[in-house]
C-alpha positions in Angstrom: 8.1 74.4 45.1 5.8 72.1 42.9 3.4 73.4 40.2 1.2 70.9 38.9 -1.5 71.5 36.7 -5.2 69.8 36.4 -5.3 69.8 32.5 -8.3 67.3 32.3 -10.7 70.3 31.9 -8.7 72.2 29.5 -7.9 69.2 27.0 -11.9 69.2 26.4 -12.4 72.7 25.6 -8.8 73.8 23.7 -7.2 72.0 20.3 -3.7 70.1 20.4 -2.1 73.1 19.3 -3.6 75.2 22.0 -2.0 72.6 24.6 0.9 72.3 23.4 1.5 76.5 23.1 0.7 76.5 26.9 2.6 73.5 28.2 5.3 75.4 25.7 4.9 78.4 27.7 4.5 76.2 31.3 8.2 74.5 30.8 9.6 78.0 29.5 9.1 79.2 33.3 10.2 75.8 34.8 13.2 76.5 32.9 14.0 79.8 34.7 12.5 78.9 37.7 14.1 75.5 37.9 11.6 74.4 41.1 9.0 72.6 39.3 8.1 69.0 38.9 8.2 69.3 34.9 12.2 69.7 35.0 15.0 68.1 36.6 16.5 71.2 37.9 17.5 74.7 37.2 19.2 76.1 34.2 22.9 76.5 35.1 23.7 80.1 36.4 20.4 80.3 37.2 19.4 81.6 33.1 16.4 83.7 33.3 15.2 83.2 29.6 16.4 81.0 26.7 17.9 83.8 24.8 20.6 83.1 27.6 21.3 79.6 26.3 24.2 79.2 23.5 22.4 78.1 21.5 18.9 79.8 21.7 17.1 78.7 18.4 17.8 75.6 19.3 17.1 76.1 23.0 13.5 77.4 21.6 12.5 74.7 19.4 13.6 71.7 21.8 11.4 73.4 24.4 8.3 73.2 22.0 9.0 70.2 20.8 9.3 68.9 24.5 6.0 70.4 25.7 4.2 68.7 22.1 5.8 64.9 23.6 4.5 65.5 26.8 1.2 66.5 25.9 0.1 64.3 23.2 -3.2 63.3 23.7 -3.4 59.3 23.2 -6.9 58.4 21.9 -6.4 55.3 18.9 -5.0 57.1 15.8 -4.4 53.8 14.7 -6.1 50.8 12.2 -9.8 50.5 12.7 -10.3 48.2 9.5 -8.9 45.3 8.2 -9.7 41.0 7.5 -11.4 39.1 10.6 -9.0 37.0 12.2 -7.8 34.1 10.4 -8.5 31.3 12.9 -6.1 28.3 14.6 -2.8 30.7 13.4 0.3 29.8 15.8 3.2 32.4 16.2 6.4 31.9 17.7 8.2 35.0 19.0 12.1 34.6 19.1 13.5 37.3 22.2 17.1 38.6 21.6 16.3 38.5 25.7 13.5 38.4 27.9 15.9 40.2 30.2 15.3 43.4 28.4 12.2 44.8 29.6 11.1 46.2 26.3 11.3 43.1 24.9 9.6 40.9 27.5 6.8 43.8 27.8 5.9 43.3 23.7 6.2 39.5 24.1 2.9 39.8 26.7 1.3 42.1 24.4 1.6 39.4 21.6 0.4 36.9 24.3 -2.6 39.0 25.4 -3.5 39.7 21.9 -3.5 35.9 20.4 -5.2 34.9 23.3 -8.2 37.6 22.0 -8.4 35.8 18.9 -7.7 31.7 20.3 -4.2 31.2 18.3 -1.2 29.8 20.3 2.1 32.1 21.2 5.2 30.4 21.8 8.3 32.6 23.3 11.9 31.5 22.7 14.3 33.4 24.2 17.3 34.0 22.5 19.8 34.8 25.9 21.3 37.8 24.7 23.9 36.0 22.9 24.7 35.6 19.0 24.6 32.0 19.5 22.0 32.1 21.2 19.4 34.2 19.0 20.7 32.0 15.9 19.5 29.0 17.9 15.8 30.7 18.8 15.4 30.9 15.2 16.0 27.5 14.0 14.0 26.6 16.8 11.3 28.5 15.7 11.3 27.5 12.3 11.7 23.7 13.3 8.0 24.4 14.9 6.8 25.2 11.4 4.4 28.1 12.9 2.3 30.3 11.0 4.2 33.3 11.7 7.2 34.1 13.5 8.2 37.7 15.3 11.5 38.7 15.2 12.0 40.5 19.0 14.4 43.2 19.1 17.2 41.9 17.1 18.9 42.5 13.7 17.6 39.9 10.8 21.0 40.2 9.4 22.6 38.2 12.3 20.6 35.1 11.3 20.8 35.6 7.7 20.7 31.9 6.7 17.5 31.3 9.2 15.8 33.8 8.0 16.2 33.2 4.5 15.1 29.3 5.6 11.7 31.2 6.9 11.5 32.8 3.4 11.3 29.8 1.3 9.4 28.1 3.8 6.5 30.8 3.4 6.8 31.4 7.0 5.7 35.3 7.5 8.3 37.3 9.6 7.2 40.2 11.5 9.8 42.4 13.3 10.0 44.4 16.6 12.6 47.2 16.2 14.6 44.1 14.1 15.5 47.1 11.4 16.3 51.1 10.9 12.2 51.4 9.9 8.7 50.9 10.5 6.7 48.9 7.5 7.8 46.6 5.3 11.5 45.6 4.0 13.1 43.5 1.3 16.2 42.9 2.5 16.0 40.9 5.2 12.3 39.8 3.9 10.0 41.3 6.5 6.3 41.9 5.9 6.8 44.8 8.3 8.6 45.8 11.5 6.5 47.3 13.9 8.4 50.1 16.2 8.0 54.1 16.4 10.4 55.9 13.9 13.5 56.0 15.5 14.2 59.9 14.2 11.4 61.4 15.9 12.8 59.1 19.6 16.5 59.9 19.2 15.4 63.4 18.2 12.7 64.2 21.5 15.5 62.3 23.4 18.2 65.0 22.7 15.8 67.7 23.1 14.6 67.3 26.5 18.5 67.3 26.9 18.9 71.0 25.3 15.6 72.4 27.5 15.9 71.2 30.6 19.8 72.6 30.3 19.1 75.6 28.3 21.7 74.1 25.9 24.4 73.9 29.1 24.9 70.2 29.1 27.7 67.7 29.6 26.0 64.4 28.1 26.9 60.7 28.4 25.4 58.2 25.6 25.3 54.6 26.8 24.4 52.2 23.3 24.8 48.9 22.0 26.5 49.1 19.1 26.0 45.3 18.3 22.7 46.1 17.7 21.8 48.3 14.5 18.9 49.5 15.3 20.4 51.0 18.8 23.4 51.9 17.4 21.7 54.5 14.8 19.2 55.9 17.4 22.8 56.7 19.3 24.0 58.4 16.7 20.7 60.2 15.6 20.7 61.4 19.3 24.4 62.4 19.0 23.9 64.5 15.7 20.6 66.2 17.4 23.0 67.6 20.7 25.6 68.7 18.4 22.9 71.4 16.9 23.6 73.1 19.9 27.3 74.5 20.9 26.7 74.5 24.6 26.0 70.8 24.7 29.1 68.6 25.3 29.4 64.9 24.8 31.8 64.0 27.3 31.4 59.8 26.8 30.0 57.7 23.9 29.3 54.3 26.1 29.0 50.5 23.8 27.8 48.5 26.6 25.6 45.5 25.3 21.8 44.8 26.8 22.9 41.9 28.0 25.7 43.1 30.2 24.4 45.9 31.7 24.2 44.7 35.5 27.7 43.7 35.1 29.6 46.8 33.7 26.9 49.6 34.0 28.5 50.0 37.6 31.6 50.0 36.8 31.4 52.6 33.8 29.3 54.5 36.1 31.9 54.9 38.7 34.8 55.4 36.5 32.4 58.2 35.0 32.0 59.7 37.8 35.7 59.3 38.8 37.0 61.1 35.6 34.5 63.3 34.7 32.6 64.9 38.1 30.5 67.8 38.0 30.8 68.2 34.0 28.7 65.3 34.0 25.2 66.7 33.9 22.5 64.4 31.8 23.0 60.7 30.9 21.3 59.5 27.9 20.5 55.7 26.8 18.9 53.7 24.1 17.0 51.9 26.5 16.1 52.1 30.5 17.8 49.7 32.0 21.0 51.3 31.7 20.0 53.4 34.5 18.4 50.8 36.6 22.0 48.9 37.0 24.0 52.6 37.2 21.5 53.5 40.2 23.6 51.4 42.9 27.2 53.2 41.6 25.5 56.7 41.7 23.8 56.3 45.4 27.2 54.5 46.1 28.8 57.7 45.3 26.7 59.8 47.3 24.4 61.1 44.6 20.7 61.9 45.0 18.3 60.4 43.0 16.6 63.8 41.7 20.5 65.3 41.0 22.6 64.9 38.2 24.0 63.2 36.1 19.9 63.6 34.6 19.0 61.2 32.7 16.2 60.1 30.0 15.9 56.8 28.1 15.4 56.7 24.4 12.9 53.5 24.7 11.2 51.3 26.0 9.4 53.0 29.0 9.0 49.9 31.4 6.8 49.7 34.5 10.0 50.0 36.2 11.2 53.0 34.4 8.0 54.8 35.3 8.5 53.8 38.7 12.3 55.5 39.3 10.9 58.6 37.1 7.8 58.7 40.0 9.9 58.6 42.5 13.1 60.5 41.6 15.4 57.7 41.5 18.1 58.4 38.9 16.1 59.1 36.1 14.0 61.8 35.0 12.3 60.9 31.7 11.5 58.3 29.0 10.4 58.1 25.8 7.9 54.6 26.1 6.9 52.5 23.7 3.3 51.2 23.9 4.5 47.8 24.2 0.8 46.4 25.0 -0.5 47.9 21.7 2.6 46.9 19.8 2.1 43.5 20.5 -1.6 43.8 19.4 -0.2 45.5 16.1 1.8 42.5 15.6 -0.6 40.1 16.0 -2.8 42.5 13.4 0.2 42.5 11.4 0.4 38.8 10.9 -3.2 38.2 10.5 -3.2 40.7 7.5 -0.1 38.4 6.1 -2.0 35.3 6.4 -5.4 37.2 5.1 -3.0 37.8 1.9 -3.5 41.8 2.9 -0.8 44.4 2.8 0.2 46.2 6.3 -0.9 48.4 7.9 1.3 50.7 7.6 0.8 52.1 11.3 3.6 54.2 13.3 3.0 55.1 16.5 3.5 58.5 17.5 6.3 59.8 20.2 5.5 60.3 23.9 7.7 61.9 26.1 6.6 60.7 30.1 8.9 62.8 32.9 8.3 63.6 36.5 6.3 66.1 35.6 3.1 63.8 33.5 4.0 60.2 35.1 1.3 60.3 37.5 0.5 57.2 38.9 1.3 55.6 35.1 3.3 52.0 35.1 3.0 52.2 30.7 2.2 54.8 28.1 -0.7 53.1 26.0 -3.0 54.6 23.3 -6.8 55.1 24.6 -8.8 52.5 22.7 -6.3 50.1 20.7 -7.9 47.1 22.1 -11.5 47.8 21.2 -10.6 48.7 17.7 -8.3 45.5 17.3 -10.8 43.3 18.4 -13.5 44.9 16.4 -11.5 44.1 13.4 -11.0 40.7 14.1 -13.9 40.0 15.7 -16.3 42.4 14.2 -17.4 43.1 17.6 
């Protein structure tokens, strides 16, 4: 069975709130019919209502909050003033790796966006290694750009370069570099542009709880070498422990940059150890599940079964694509990498204007097989016109 529903009609006549009590109501019966597009599968035991779950309360607000993600409307909610673009600005964006999609799909936006306003980008990839990253960055600063972006890893880990930037006057702009959108003084950022991390772990975890009905045997897979990862993990550990039928079987530390070597291998030791109890996976970023895929099909698994899975960030054309077609993962929670390059370039602009941030956050979004569509990217309605109205004035 498939339900789908045409909601293009009713966003125009109902309010947000109206939208989200029905798509509340909507995965309610997915949940205790467990044959509709909008879930993975059936609650275990085949629950008719959430008061069945252990953890009902819990069960309840998880399902709301679910049906909110997935229906949040995505016209610009973001800046529509702000300085014209300071001209013949060059930026340099240092990559902990252009292997990670979410990382590589930002750098464009910052490419598409200078290009917009005629400065000149420069990536340097840092190769996903300590070494490497501290090497970007002197690299970067040997350039003597106008600005440079920090992509996706922590400040503290090139403490001296950054510090060099500092005294230099060199404005540093950050993508998920710390805990916290906006600005921070230690490391010296003029902002970091990423969505709050709370409100991703938290949306993350509670797609777990409703499409389980709080029965769940959960896998994390993190980087714990990166800070930011590492306390979305444990944010997303702290939200499944709110419910009692939720267990987490495996807490996973498998660097970015060694996914496609050991994400098969954990997979299939998983699997091996921990069998059916493994029910819904869990990752601070997509590409875990792209490298398990071969040990799970290996293993005879089918791509819309369990182990279910949902990534935390970034929401890559690629993720969109395995969620559309039922290929070991289920849901994302997607950045709108496009726009957060555009916000960066603002960002910077605002720095060299002698202006203050923004102060922007981009809201959560929750894409599953049941709103991915034909969709390769979540991206707000609108950014680009509004951006380029600012800095153009047109």
């Amino acid at each position: 069975m498939k339900a789908r529903m045409n909601l293009s009609g009713f966003r125009r006549r109902a309010s947000v709130p109206a939208l989200a009590a029905v798509l509340a109501a909507v995965l309610a019966a997915v949940l205790a019919g467990g044959c509709s597009r909008g879930a993975p599968g059936p609650a275990p035991d085949g629950a008719p209502d959430r008061a069945a779950s252990p953890c009902p309360g819990v069960t309840d607000t998880a399902v709301r909050a679910v049906a909110r993600a997935e229906a949040v409307t995505t016209p610009w909610d973001g800046p529509t003033t702000g300085p014209r673009a300071v001209p013949g600005k060059s930026v340099v964006f240092v990559a902990s790796t252009m292997t990670n999609p979410g990382v590589a799909g930002t750098a464009n936006g910052v490419r598409e966006a200078a290009r917009t306003i005629g400065w000149r980008v420069r990536v340097i990839d840092g190769q996903g290694t300590p070494s490497g990253v501290r090497s970007a960055m002197g690299q970067a600063i040997a350039l003597r750009p106008s600005g440079i972006v920090i992509g996706g890893f922590d400040p503290d880990s090139v403490a001296q370069q950054v510090k060099n930037a500092n005294d230099a006057g060199i404005p540093l702009v950050g993508w998920h570099a710390t805990r916290s959108p906006g600005p921070s003084a230690n490391p010296r950022l003029f902002t970091n542009v990423t969505s709050r991390v709370e409100d991703v772990a938290r949306i993350s975890a509670y797609w777990i709880i409703a499409t389980s009905n709080g029965r769940a045997g959960a896998v994390i897979f993190t980087d714990s070498s990166i800070p930011f990862a590492e306390n979305k993990s444990q944010l997303i550990r702290k939200t499944l422990q709110t419910c009692s039928g939720v267990k987490l079987l495996a807490y996973e530390n498998i660097p970015l940059p060694d996914t496609g070597i050991r994400m098969p291998v954990v997979a299939s030791s998983l699997l091996s150890r921990l069998g059916e109890r493994w029910t819904h996976s869990v990752a601070i970023n997509d590409v875990y599940f792209a490298d398990a895929a071969p040990a799970l099909r290996a293993a005879g698994r089918k791509g819309s079964g369990p182990p279910y899975a949902i990534g935390a960030g970034d929401g890559d054309p690629s993720a969109f694509q395995r969620i559309r077609n039922r290929q070991f993962q289920q849901a994302t929670v997607p950045e709108p990498l496009n726009a957060q390059g555009s916000q960066i370039i603002d960002e910077l602009n605002r720095a060299f204007a002698g202006r203050p941030p923004s102060g922007y956050v981009t809201p959560v979004h929750l894409t599953t097989t049941g709103n991915v569509g034909n969709t390769t990217s979540w991206e707000p309605s609108g950014y680009r016109e509004a951006y380029r109205r600012i800095w153009l004035g047109q």
